[in-house]
Each structure stands twice: as C-alpha cells, then as structure tokens.
N, C-alpha and C positions, 0 to 999 in steps of 0.2 A: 089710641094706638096701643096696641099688645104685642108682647114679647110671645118668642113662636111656642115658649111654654105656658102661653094662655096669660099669665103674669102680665101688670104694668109695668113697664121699662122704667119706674121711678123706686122701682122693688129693687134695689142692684149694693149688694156689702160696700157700703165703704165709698160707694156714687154721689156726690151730690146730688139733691134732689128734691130739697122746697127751698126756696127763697120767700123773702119780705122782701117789697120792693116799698122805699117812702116814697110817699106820691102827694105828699104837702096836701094842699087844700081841695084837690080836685082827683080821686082815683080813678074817674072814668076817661078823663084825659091823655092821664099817662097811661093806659089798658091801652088805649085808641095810640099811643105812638107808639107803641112797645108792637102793637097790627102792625102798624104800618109801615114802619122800617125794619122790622124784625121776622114779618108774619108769624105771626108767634097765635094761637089759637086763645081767641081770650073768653069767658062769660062774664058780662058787664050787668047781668040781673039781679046784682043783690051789691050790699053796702061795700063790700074789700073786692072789688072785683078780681077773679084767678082768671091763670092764665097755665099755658101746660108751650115750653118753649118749641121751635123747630123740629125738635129730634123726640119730642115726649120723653124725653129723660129728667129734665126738667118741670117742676110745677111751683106754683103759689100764689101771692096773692100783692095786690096792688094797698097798699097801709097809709090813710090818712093819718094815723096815731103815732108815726114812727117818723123821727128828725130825721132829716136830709144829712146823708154825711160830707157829701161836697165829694170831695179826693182824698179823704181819711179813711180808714178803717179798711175792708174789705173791697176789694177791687173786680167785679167779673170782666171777661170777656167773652165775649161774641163770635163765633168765627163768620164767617160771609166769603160771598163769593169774591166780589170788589169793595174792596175801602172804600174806593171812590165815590162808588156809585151809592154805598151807602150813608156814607157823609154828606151828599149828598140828599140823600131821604131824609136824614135828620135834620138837615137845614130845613126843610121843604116844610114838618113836621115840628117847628117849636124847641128845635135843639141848638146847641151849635160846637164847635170844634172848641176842642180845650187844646191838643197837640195833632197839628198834621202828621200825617203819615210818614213812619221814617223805616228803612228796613233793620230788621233783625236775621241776617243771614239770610233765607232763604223767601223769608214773609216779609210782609209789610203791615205795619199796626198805627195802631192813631187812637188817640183817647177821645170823647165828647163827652157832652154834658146834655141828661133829658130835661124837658122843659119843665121838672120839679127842681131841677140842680142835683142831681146823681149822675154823678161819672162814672164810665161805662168804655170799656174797650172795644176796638172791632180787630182783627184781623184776618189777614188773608196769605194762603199759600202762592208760591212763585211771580212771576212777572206783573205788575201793574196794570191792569188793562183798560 
C-alpha cells in the first residue's frame, strides 16, 4: 500500500509504525492468527515472519526471541468492525477472551489473549451488532 505521495504509509512523524510482536516458540503460528482474525497481510518465508497491519500504517515482525508480556507493559489495540464477531475469530483461531466487551461511551472494547499469551485489545465504534 502507498501513500498518494508515492511514500509508504509507515513513513508518518510521530506514527506508530513497527511493532515486535512475541510469538513464544512457534512465529508462524501466530503470523497465521494475527491473518486470520485480523487480516493483517503477513510473509511467513523467512525466520520472524512480518506482517504489514489493515491499514499499512502499521508493520513488523512476529519474534521468537522476545518474552511474552501477558498484560504488562505496552497494550495495542485493534479497532474492528464487531467485537463480537471477532472474539469470536479469536476463539475459533487458538485465542481466548481475557475481558468481555464492556462499553466506553460510545464503543465497545474487550481485551484477549493470542495463543502465544499476548494481550491484545479490540474495539469497535457504536452499537453491538
């Protein structure tokens, strides 16, 4: 994906825009759930496999070498269409719910955990669906 001035969208002052993701003993694993709840664009052809998120704003790399932080340390979130529906992907996918969905004004969020044990936010704008 390219920004309309020829630039990658990962090019932005001040943007977040690589991540390490741990992924314990198996990184092709977690590349493969991070597809598939996430649709997130992964190449799984070499040892860390990357990944470049939803929006290509985002990139990096899936890190056997790096400890699982559990719920400490730095927290992302995900935005998504439905929680629901993707709490669901994540169960389907080797994951499971750390905290259900609870609102925050106008959204709704929920924390999970991937099946390396990194927790992971999702939410979503207005009504439940």
């Amino acid at each position: 994906m390219a920004a309309d001035d020829g630039e990658h969208p990962v090019f932005r002052p001040g943007g977040v825009s690589y991540l390490r993701i741990p992924a314990a003993d198996d990184p092709r694993r977690i590349a493969a759930f991070y597809r598939d709840v996430f649709e997130w664009s992964i190449r799984d052809d070499r040892e860390h496999p990357s990944f470049e998120d939803g929006t290509g704003h985002v990139i990096g790399h899936f890190m056997a070498d790096l400890p699982v932080a559990g719920e400490a340390g730095v927290l992302p979130y995900v935005y998504v269409e439905s929680v629901d529906a993707t709490l669901e992907k994540i169960g389907a996918h080797g994951g499971s719910v750390v905290t259900p969905p609870y609102p925050e004004g106008d959204l709704w969020v929920a924390l999970a955990r991937d099946p390396a044990g990194n927790v992971v936010g999702v939410w979503q704008q207005g009504p439940r669906a």
